[in-house]
N, C-alpha and C positions, 0 to 999 in steps of 0.2 A: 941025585938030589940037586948039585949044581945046575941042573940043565934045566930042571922045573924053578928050581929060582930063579934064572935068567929068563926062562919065562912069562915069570909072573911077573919081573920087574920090569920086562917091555911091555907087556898088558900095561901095567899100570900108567906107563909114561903114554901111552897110546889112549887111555883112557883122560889124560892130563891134559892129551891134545888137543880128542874130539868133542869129549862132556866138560864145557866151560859155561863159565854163567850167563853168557848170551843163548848156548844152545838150550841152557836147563830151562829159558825163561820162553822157547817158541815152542806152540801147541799146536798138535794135530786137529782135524776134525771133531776127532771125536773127544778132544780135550788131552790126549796125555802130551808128556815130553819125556827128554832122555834123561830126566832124573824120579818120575815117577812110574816109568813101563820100563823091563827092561826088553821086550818086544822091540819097540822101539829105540832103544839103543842100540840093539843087537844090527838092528838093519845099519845103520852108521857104522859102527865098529865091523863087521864082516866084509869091508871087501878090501881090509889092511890084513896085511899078512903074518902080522904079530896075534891077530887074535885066532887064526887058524891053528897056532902053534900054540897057544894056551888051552890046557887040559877043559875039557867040555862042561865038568862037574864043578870045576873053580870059576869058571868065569863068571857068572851070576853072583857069586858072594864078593868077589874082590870087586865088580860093579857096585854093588849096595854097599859094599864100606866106603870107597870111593864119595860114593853120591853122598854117604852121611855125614863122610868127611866135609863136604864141601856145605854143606847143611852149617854142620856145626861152625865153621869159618865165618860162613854169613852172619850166621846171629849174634858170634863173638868180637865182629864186627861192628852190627848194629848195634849193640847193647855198650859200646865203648862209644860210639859217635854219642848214642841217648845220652851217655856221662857226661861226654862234654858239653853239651848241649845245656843238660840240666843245669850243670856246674855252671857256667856263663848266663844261664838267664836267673841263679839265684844271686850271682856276681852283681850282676845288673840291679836286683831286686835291692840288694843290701846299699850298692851305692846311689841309688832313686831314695832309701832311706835314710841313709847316713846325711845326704846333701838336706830332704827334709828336717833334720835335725838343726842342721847350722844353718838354715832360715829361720826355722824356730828361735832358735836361741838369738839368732840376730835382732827378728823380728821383737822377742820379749826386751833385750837389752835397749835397742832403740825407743820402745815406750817406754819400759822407765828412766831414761834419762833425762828425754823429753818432757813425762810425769813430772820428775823431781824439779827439772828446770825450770818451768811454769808455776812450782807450787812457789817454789824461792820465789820467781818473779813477780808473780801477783800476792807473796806474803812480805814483800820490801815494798809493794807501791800503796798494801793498804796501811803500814807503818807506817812510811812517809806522808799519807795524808791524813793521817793522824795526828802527826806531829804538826801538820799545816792546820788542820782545823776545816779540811773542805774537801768535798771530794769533785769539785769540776773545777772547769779554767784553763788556762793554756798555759799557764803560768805554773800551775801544777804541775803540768807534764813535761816542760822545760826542767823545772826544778828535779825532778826525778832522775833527770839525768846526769845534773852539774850540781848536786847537792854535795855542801861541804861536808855535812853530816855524815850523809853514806858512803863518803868517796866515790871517784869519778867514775866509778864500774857499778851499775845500784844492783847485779848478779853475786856479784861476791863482797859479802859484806864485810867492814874491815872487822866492828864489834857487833856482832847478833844482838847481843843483849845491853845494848847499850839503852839507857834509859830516859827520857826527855826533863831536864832539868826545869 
Protein backbone atom coordinates (compact mmCIF):
# COMPACT_ATOMS: atom_id res chain seq x y z
CA UNK A 1 0.00 0.00 0.00
CA UNK A 2 2.86 2.41 0.89
CA UNK A 3 4.38 2.20 -2.47
CA UNK A 4 1.05 2.88 -4.53
CA UNK A 5 0.85 5.86 -2.27
CA UNK A 6 4.06 7.20 -3.09
CA UNK A 7 2.94 6.85 -6.30
CA UNK A 8 0.23 8.52 -6.51
CA UNK A 9 1.55 11.38 -4.68
CA UNK A 10 4.40 11.86 -7.26
CA UNK A 11 1.61 11.56 -10.09
CA UNK A 12 0.11 14.15 -8.51
CA UNK A 13 3.12 16.58 -7.95
CA UNK A 14 4.02 15.70 -11.60
CA UNK A 15 0.56 16.50 -12.54
CA UNK A 16 1.14 20.00 -10.48
CA UNK A 17 4.09 20.53 -12.70
CA UNK A 18 2.83 19.94 -16.11
CA UNK A 19 -1.10 20.73 -16.08
CA UNK A 20 -0.96 24.52 -14.80
CA UNK A 21 -3.10 27.22 -16.02
CA UNK A 22 -1.17 28.50 -18.97
CA UNK A 23 -1.01 24.81 -20.30
CA UNK A 24 -4.96 24.33 -19.54
CA UNK A 25 -5.49 27.63 -21.46
CA UNK A 26 -3.38 26.34 -25.05
CA UNK A 27 -5.54 24.51 -27.57
CA UNK A 28 -4.80 21.94 -30.07
CA UNK A 29 -6.09 21.95 -33.69
CA UNK A 30 -8.73 20.43 -33.06
CA UNK A 31 -9.67 22.57 -30.19
CA UNK A 32 -8.85 20.29 -26.91
CA UNK A 33 -6.33 20.99 -24.05
CA UNK A 34 -4.78 19.32 -21.13
CA UNK A 35 -7.65 19.86 -19.05
CA UNK A 36 -10.43 18.83 -21.21
CA UNK A 37 -8.70 15.38 -23.33
CA UNK A 38 -6.96 13.39 -21.33
CA UNK A 39 -5.41 12.01 -24.68
CA UNK A 40 -3.88 14.84 -24.63
CA UNK A 41 -2.45 15.19 -21.28
CA UNK A 42 -1.43 11.82 -21.47
CA UNK A 43 1.16 12.69 -24.37
CA UNK A 44 2.67 15.54 -21.88
CA UNK A 45 2.73 13.52 -18.91
CA UNK A 46 4.38 10.05 -20.62
CA UNK A 47 7.78 10.82 -21.17
CA UNK A 48 8.33 11.63 -17.04
CA UNK A 49 8.98 8.74 -15.45
CA UNK A 50 6.76 9.16 -12.39
CA UNK A 51 3.81 8.52 -14.59
CA UNK A 52 5.32 5.20 -15.91
CA UNK A 53 5.28 4.09 -12.29
CA UNK A 54 1.64 5.10 -11.73
CA UNK A 55 -0.86 2.13 -11.88
CA UNK A 56 -2.60 2.42 -15.50
CA UNK A 57 -6.21 2.14 -14.21
CA UNK A 58 -5.65 5.34 -11.66
CA UNK A 59 -4.03 7.65 -13.66
CA UNK A 60 -7.01 8.97 -15.62
CA UNK A 61 -9.13 9.56 -12.51
CA UNK A 62 -6.42 11.19 -10.16
CA UNK A 63 -5.94 13.54 -13.86
CA UNK A 64 -9.81 14.52 -13.70
CA UNK A 65 -9.75 15.20 -9.99
CA UNK A 66 -6.64 17.08 -10.47
CA UNK A 67 -8.17 19.06 -13.38
CA UNK A 68 -11.49 19.64 -11.15
CA UNK A 69 -9.58 20.74 -8.68
CA UNK A 70 -8.09 23.27 -10.48
CA UNK A 71 -11.65 24.09 -12.02
CA UNK A 72 -12.78 24.70 -8.85
CA UNK A 73 -9.78 27.17 -7.57
CA UNK A 74 -10.54 29.32 -10.65
CA UNK A 75 -13.91 30.05 -10.09
CA UNK A 76 -13.35 30.32 -6.23
CA UNK A 77 -11.20 32.69 -7.36
CA UNK A 78 -13.16 34.67 -9.77
CA UNK A 79 -16.14 34.73 -7.77
CA UNK A 80 -14.11 36.53 -4.76
CA UNK A 81 -12.25 39.01 -7.14
CA UNK A 82 -16.52 39.52 -8.48
CA UNK A 83 -17.00 40.46 -4.52
CA UNK A 84 -14.76 42.79 -4.44
CA UNK A 85 -15.31 44.37 -7.19
CA UNK A 86 -19.03 44.59 -6.52
CA UNK A 87 -18.36 45.58 -3.02
CA UNK A 88 -16.11 48.78 -4.23
CA UNK A 89 -18.34 49.86 -7.20
CA UNK A 90 -21.41 49.79 -4.62
CA UNK A 91 -18.78 51.74 -2.26
CA UNK A 92 -18.57 54.14 -4.84
CA UNK A 93 -22.24 54.19 -5.65
CA UNK A 94 -23.11 55.00 -1.86
CA UNK A 95 -20.46 57.69 -1.75
CA UNK A 96 -21.55 59.40 -5.34
CA UNK A 97 -24.77 59.42 -3.15
CA UNK A 98 -23.95 60.24 0.17
CA UNK A 99 -21.84 63.47 -1.45
CA UNK A 100 -25.30 64.15 -3.63
CA UNK A 101 -26.98 64.57 -0.34
CA UNK A 102 -24.74 67.24 1.19
CA UNK A 103 -25.06 69.20 -1.94
CA UNK A 104 -28.62 68.88 -1.57
CA UNK A 105 -28.81 69.83 1.83
CA UNK A 106 -26.22 72.64 1.10
CA UNK A 107 -27.85 73.73 -1.90
CA UNK A 108 -31.54 73.86 0.17
CA UNK A 109 -29.76 75.61 3.23
CA UNK A 110 -28.20 78.24 1.13
CA UNK A 111 -31.60 79.24 -0.54
CA UNK A 112 -33.30 79.71 2.43
CA UNK A 113 -31.11 81.76 3.98
CA UNK A 114 -30.86 83.77 1.15
CA UNK A 115 -34.83 83.44 0.88
CA UNK A 116 -35.09 84.76 4.42
CA UNK A 117 -32.54 87.40 4.00
CA UNK A 118 -34.19 89.27 1.18
CA UNK A 119 -37.57 88.86 2.59
CA UNK A 120 -36.24 90.81 5.87
CA UNK A 121 -34.45 93.12 3.47
CA UNK A 122 -37.15 94.11 1.21
CA UNK A 123 -39.65 93.87 4.39
CA UNK A 124 -37.38 96.84 6.37
CA UNK A 125 -37.06 99.01 3.20
CA UNK A 126 -40.77 98.88 2.37
CA UNK A 127 -41.36 99.81 6.31
CA UNK A 128 -39.10 102.39 6.07
CA UNK A 129 -40.80 104.02 3.23
CA UNK A 130 -43.58 103.97 4.74
CA UNK A 131 -42.68 105.58 7.53
CA UNK A 132 -40.99 108.33 4.77
CA UNK A 133 -44.20 108.76 2.87
CA UNK A 134 -42.44 107.99 -0.69
CA UNK A 135 -41.09 105.27 -2.35
CA UNK A 136 -38.20 107.03 -4.81
CA UNK A 137 -35.37 109.48 -4.13
CA UNK A 138 -31.88 109.13 -3.13
CA UNK A 139 -32.48 110.47 -0.16
CA UNK A 140 -34.56 107.49 0.52
CA UNK A 141 -31.94 105.04 -0.02
CA UNK A 142 -29.36 106.98 2.15
CA UNK A 143 -31.70 107.03 4.80
CA UNK A 144 -32.19 103.22 4.79
CA UNK A 145 -29.06 102.93 5.69
CA UNK A 146 -28.35 105.55 8.54
CA UNK A 147 -31.76 105.52 9.81
CA UNK A 148 -32.09 106.46 13.50
CA UNK A 149 -35.11 104.48 13.49
CA UNK A 150 -33.83 101.26 12.32
CA UNK A 151 -30.50 101.34 13.72
CA UNK A 152 -27.33 101.46 11.76
CA UNK A 153 -27.69 97.75 10.31
CA UNK A 154 -31.60 98.06 8.56
CA UNK A 155 -30.95 93.65 8.27
CA UNK A 156 -31.41 93.32 11.78
CA UNK A 157 -33.88 95.14 13.26
CA UNK A 158 -33.48 96.45 16.77
CA UNK A 159 -37.60 96.50 17.32
CA UNK A 160 -39.68 94.59 14.49
CA UNK A 161 -42.70 95.98 15.73
CA UNK A 162 -42.06 99.13 16.51
CA UNK A 163 -44.75 101.36 15.47
CA UNK A 164 -44.66 104.94 13.78
CA UNK A 165 -45.78 107.56 16.28
Amino acid sequence: MAVEERCAQEFKVLLAEVITVEACSRETEDGKTVSNSWSTAKQLLKGDLRYSKMARKDRETLWRRYVEDIHRRQKSTLDEVDKARSKGSSDSRRRVFLFFLLFLFLFISLFLFLFFFFLLFFWRITRHRRWQGSFHGTELRKDIWSSSRLGSFPFLPINMFHQNA
